[in-house]
C-alpha positions as CSV (number, residue, x, y, z in Angstrom):
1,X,-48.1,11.1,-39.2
2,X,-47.4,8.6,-41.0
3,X,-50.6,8.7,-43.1
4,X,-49.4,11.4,-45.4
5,X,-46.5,9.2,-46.2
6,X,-48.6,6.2,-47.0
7,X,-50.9,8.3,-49.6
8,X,-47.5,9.7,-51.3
9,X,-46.1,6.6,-51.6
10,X,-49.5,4.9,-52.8
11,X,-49.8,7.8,-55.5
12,X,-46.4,6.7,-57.0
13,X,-47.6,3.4,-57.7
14,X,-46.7,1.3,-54.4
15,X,-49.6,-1.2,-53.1
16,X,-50.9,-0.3,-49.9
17,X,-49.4,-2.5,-47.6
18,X,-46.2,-2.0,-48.6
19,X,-47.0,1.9,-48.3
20,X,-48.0,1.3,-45.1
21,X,-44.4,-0.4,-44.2
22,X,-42.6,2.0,-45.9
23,X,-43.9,4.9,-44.3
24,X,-43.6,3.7,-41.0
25,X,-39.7,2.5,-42.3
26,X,-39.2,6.1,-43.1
27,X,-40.8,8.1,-39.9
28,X,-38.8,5.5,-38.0
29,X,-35.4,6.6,-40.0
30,X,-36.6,10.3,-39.7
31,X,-37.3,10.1,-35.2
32,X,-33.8,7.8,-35.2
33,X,-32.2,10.9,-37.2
34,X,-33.9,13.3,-34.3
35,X,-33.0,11.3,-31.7
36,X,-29.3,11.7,-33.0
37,X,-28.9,15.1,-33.4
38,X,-30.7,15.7,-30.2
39,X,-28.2,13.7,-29.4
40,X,-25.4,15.6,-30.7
41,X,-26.8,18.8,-29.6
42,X,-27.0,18.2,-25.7
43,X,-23.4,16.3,-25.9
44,X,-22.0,19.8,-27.5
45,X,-23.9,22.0,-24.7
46,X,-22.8,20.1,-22.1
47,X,-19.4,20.5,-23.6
48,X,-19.3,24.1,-24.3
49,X,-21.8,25.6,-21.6
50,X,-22.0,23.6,-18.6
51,X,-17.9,22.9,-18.5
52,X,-17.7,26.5,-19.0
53,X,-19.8,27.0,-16.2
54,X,-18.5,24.6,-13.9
55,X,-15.3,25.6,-14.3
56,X,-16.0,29.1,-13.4
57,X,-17.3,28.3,-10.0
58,X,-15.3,27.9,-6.5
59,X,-16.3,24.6,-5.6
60,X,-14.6,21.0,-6.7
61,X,-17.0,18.7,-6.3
62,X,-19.4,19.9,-9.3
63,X,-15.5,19.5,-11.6
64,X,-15.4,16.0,-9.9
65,X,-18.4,14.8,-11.3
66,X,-18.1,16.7,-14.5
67,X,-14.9,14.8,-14.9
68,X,-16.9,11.4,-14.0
69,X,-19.2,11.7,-17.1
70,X,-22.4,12.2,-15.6
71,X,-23.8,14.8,-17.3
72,X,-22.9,13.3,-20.2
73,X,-24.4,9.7,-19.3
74,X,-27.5,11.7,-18.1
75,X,-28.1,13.7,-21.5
76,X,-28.6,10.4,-23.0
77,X,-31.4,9.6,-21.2
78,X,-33.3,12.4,-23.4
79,X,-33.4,11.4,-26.7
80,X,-34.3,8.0,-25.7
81,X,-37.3,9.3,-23.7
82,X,-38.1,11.5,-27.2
83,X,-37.7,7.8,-28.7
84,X,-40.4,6.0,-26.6
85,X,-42.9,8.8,-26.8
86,X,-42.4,8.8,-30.8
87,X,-43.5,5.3,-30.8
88,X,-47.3,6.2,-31.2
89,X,-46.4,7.3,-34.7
90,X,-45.9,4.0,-35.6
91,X,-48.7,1.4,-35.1
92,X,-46.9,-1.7,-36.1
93,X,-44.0,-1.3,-34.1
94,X,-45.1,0.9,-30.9
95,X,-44.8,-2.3,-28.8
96,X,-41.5,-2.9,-29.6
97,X,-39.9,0.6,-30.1
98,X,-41.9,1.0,-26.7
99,X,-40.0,-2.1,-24.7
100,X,-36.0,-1.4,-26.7
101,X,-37.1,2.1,-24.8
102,X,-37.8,1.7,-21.3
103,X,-34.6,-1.3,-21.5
104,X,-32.2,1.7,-22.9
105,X,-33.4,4.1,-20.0
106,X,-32.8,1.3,-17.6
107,X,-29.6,1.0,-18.9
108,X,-28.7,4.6,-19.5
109,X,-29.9,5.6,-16.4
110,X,-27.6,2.6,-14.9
111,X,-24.2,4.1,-16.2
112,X,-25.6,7.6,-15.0
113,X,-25.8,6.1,-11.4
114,X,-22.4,4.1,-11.7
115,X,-20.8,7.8,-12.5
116,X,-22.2,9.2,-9.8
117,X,-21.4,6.6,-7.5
118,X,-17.2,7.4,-8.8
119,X,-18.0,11.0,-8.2
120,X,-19.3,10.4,-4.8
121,X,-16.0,8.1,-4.1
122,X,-13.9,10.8,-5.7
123,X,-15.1,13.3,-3.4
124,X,-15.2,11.4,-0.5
125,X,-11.2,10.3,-1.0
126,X,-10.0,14.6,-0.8
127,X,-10.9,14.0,3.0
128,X,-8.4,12.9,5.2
129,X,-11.0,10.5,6.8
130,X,-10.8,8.4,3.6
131,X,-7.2,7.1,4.4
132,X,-8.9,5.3,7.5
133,X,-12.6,4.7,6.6
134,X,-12.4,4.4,2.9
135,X,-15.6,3.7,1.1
136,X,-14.4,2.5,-2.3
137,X,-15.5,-1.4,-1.2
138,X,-19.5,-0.6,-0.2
139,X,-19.7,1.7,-3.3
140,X,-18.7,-1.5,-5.7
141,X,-21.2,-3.5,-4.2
142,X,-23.2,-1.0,-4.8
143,X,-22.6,-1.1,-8.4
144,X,-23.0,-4.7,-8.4
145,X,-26.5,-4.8,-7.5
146,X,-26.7,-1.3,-9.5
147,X,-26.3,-3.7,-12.9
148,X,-28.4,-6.8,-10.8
149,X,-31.4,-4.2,-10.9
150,X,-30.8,-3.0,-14.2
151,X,-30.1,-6.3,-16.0
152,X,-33.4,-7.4,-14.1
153,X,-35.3,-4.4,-15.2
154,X,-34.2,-4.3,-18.5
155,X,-35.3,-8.5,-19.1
156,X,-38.6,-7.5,-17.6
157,X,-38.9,-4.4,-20.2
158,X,-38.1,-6.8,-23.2
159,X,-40.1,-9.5,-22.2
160,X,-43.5,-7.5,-20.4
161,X,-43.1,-9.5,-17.2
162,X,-43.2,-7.5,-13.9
163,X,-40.0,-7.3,-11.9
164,X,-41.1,-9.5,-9.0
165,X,-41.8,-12.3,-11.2
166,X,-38.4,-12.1,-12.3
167,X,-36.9,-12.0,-9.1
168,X,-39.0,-14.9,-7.4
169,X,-37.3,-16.8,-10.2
170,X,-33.5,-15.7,-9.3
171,X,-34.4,-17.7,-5.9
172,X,-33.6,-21.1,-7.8
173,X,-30.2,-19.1,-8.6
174,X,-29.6,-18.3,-5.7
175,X,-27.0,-20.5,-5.0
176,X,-25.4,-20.2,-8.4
177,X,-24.9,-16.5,-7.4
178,X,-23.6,-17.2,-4.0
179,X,-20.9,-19.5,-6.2
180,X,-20.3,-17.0,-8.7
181,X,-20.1,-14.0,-6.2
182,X,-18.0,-15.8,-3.4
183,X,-15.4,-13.4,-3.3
184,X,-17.6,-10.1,-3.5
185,X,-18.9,-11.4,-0.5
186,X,-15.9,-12.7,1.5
187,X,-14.2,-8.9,0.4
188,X,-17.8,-7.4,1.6
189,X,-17.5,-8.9,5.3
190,X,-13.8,-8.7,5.6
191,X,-13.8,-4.9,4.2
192,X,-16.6,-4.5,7.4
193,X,-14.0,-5.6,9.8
194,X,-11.1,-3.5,8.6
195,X,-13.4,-0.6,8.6
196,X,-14.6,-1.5,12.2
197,X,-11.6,-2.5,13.3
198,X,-9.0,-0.2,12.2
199,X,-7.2,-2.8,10.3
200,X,-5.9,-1.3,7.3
201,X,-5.8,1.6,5.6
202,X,-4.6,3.4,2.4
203,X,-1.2,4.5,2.9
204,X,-0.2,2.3,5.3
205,X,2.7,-0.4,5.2
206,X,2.2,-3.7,5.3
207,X,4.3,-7.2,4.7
208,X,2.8,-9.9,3.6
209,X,5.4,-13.1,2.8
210,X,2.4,-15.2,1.5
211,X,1.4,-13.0,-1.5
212,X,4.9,-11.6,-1.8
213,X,4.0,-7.8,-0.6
214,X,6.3,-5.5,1.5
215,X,5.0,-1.5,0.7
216,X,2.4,0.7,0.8
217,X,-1.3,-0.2,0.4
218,X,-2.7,2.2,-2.3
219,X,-5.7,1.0,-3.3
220,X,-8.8,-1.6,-1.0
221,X,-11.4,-2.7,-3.0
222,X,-14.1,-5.0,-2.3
223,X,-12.1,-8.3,-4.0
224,X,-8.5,-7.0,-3.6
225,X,-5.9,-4.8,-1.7
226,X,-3.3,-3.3,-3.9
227,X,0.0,-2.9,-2.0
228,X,3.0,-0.9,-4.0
229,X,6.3,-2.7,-2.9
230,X,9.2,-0.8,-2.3
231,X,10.6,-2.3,-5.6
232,X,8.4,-0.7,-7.6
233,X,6.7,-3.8,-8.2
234,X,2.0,-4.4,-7.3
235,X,1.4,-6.9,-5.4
236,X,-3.0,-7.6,-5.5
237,X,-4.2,-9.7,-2.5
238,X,-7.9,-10.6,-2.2
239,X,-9.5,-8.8,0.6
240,X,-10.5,-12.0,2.2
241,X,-6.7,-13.0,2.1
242,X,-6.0,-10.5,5.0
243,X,-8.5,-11.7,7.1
244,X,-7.7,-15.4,6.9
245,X,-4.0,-15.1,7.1
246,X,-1.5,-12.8,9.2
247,X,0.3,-9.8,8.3
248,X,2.1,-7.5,9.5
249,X,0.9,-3.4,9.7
250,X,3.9,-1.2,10.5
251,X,1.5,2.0,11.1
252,X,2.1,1.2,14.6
253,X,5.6,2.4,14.1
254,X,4.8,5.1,12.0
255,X,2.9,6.3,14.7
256,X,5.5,6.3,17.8
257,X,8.0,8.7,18.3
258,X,10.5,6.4,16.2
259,X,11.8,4.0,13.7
260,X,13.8,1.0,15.4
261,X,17.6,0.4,15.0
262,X,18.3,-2.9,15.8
263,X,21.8,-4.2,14.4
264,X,25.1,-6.0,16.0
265,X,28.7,-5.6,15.4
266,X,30.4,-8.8,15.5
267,X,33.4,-8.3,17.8
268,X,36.7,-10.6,17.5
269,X,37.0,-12.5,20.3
270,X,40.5,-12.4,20.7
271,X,40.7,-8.5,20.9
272,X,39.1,-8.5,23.8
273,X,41.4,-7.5,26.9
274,X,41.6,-5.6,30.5
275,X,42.6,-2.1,29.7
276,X,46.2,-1.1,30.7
277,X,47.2,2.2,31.9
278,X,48.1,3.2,28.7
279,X,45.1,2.5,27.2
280,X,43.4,3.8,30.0
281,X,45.2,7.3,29.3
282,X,44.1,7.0,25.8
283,X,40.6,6.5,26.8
284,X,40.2,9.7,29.3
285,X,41.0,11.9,25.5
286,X,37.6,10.2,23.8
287,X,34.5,12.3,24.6
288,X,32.0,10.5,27.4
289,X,34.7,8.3,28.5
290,X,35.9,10.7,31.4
291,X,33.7,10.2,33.5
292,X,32.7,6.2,33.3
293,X,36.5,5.9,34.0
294,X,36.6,8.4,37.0
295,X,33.8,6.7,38.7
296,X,35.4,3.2,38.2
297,X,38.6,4.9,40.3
298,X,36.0,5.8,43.2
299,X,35.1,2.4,43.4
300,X,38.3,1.0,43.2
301,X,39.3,3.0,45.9
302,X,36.2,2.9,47.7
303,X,36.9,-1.0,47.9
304,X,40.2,-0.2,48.8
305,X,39.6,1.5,51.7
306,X,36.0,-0.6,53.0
307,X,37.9,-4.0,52.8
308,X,41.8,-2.4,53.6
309,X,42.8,-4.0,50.2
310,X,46.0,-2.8,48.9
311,X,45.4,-2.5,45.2
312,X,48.3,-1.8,43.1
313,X,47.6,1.1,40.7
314,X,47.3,-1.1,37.8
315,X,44.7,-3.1,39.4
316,X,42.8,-0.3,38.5
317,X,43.5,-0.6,35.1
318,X,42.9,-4.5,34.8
319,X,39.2,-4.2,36.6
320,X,38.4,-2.1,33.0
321,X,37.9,-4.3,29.7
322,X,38.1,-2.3,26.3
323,X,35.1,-4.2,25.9
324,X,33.6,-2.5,28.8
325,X,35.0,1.1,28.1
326,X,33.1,0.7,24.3
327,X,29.7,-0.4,25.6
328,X,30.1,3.0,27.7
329,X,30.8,4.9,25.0
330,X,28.7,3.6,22.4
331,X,25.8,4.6,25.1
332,X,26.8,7.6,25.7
333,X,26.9,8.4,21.9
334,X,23.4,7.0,21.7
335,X,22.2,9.3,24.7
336,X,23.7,12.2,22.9
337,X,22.5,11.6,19.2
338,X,20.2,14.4,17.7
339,X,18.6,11.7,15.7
340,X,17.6,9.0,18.3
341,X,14.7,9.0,20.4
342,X,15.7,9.7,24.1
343,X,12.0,8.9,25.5
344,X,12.3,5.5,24.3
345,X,14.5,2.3,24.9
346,X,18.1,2.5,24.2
347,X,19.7,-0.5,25.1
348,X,23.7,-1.7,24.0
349,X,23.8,-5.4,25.2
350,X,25.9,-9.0,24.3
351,X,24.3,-11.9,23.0
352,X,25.8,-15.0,22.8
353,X,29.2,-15.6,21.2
354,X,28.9,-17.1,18.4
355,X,31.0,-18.5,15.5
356,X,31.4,-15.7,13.9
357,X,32.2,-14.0,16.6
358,X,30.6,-12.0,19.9
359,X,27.6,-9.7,19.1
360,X,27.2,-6.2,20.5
361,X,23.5,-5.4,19.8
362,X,22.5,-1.7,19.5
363,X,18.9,-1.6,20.2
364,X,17.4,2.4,19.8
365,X,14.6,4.0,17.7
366,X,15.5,6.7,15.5
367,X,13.6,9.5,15.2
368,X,13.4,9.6,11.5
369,X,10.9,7.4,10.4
370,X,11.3,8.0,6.3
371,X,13.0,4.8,4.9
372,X,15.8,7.0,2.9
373,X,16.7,9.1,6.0
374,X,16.3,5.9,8.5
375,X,19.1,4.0,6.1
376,X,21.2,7.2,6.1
377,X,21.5,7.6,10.1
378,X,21.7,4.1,10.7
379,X,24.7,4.1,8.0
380,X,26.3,7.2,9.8
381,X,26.2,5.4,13.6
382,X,27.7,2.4,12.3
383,X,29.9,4.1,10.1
384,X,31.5,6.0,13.4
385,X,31.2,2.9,16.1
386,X,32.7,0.8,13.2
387,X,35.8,3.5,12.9
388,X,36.4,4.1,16.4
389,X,36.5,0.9,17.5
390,X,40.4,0.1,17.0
391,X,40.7,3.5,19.8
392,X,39.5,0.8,22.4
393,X,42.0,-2.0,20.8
394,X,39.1,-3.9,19.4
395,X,38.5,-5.8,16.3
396,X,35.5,-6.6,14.2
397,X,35.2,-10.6,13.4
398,X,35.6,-10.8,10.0
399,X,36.0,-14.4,7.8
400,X,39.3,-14.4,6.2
401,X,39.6,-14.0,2.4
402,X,41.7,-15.1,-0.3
403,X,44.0,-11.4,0.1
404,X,44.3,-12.6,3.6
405,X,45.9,-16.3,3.0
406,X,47.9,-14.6,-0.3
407,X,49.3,-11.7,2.3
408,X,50.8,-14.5,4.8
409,X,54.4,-14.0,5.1
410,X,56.7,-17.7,5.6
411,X,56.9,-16.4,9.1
412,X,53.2,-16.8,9.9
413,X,52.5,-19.9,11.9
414,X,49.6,-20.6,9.3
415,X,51.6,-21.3,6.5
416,X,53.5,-24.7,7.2
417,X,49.6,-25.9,8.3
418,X,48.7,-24.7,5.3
419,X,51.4,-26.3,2.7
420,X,51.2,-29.7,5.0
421,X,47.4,-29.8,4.3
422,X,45.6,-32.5,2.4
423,X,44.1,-29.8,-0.6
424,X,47.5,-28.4,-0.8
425,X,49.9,-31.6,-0.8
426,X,46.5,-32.6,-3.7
427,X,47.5,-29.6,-5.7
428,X,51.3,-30.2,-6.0
């Protein structure tokens, strides 16, 4: 072809070997002009035909790779087989046109396959088995010997060596790549385990102190695990991380009948008293109180009449603590809550006293699990124990404040302490 060219150029007065370069210069400039509109051509039918097609059939996955680019990664691969075949028109530079050929196919055909391997992913994730066995870690190291081969095959194009020759050398490498592909593998193994084991999956809530993470896991790769904390912020822990180190997975309680509630009121110490018969009268009016206190008259009377003790009636009344009477009640509002689990544990128990008072623990599971609705029924139990709690002539422990020392009147036996004290005789 390009002999016509030679002879035009020779019969303007161009020597013969510079004919012969400049012919082949201008078929090569005429196939890289072919190879461009070809180029051009498939891009627009792939853009105006196939997505026209695609998007007039039923199914998603054909849209999902569409959207991936894999026809369009594909179509490439034509005009650079046009390309290699054109070579023969060119004598002096076949060999080379030739081997910058077969390394672009390699290479094209490399991001075709990476495309398709997101595709696959992004098909695989619209299945509700890809929260628990997610496939997004094997696919990457796929991809990663993917661009091994294809660097590999691509040298070996350039350079005319066979494949195997090139890989007997990477042997010498080998532990260069072990170094450089540490975590790859570490993520490899340990995204094996959580798949085998259950460990983790998308969507599930996990804390982890050591890399600052408390959220939702929403994305596991083969190097990290991206967990969306619950303010707002990313935390990205390396795969291998979870393995070595300890977390904790609160799917467990996602998956029982209910979210825990386990909070104490701190109860002055002071308040604390037998009930006396007016009190006691005042309790029979609260709801679930009638019948704790009518059973506690049977056995009063019941040990009245087994050991002939003459109890006075407000005996009766003094074997009752307001203490008592609101650890009765609070379970009976517990057992009687729409919102709280009756099939699991609901326990109202004292710890210790403390300084700050003594704590009276509610232990229940509520049966909304969702964080914003958890918080609200939590609030709304506390709010109403915390507001009935004077009916039972109890007080919450709470520190004094500055309104509390400024509301003392000169009555109050704290104020002469307080004027004959060091920091106050300092101040005057």
């Amino acid at each position: 072809m390009y002999l016509p060219i030679q002879t035009w150029l020779i019969s303007l007065g161009v020597k013969t070997q510079t004919a012969l370069i400049g012919s082949q210069i201008i078929i090569l400039i005429l196939i890289l002009l072919a190879v461009w509109v070809l180029q051009r051509l498939i891009r627009l039918l792939i853009k105006r035909v196939l997505s026209k097609w695609i998007e007039d059939t039923s199914t998603m996955w054909d849209d999902i790779i569409y959207r991936s680019d894999f026809f369009s990664r594909l179509g490439n691969l034509i005009p650079i087989i046009l390309l290699y075949f054109s070579a023969g028109w060119l004598p002096d530079l076949t060999d080379w046109i030739q081997r910058i050929s077969l390394a672009l196919i390699a290479l094209f055909s490399a991001f075709a396959l990476e495309a398709a391997l997101t595709a696959i992913n992004d098909i695989y994730d619209d299945y509700a088995i890809a929260k628990s066995k997610p496939i997004k870690g094997y696919l990457q190291v796929g991809k990663i010997f993917l661009w091994l081969s294809t660097l590999i095959l691509m040298t070996s194009a350039l350079l005319r060596y066979s494949p195997l020759l090139l890989l007997g050398g990477l042997g010498a490498f080998s532990a260069v790549l072990l170094l450089v592909f540490r975590d790859t593998l570490l993520g490899l193994f340990a995204s094996v385990q959580f798949v085998t084991n259950d460990m983790v999956r998308i969507g599930d809530w996990i804390e982890m102190p050591e890399y600052n993470a408390d959220g939702e896991v929403f994305d596991i790769t083969v190097n990290t695990v991206k967990v969306s904390n619950w303010d707002k912020t990313i935390s990205t822990i390396p795969t291998y991380a979870l393995m070595a180190n300890s977390f904790k997975n609160w799917r467990g309680m996602e998956m029982s009948g209910g979210r825990r509630i386990k909070r104490a009121l701190h109860l002055d110490l002071n308040s604390i008293r037998f009930c006396d018969p007016p009190l006691i009268s005042h309790l029979k009016s609260i709801k679930y109180m009638a019948d704790y206190l009518q059973e506690n008259e049977n056995r009063v009377a019941k040990d009245e009449r087994s050991h002939h003790i003459n109890l006075e009636a407000h005996v009766l009344g003094h074997s009752i603590t307001n203490l008592g009477a609101f650890r009765n009640y609070i379970t009976g509002y517990l057992h009687n809550h729409p919102k709280i689990n009756q099939e699991m544990e609901i326990l109202v128990r004292l710890l210790a006293p403390t300084q700050i008072g003594l704590p009276l623990e509610i232990y229940a599971f509520c049966t909304e699990k969702q964080w914003e609705l958890f918080e609200e029924i939590q609030a709304e139990i506390f709010d109403h124990l915390l507001a009935i709690m004077p009916e039972f002539d109890l007080a919450a422990y709470q520190n004094p404040s500055g309104l509390d020392i400024r509301t003392l009147t000169p009555t109050s036996n704290l104020l002469p302490m307080l004027e004959e004290s060091p920091i106050q005789q300092t101040l005057q």
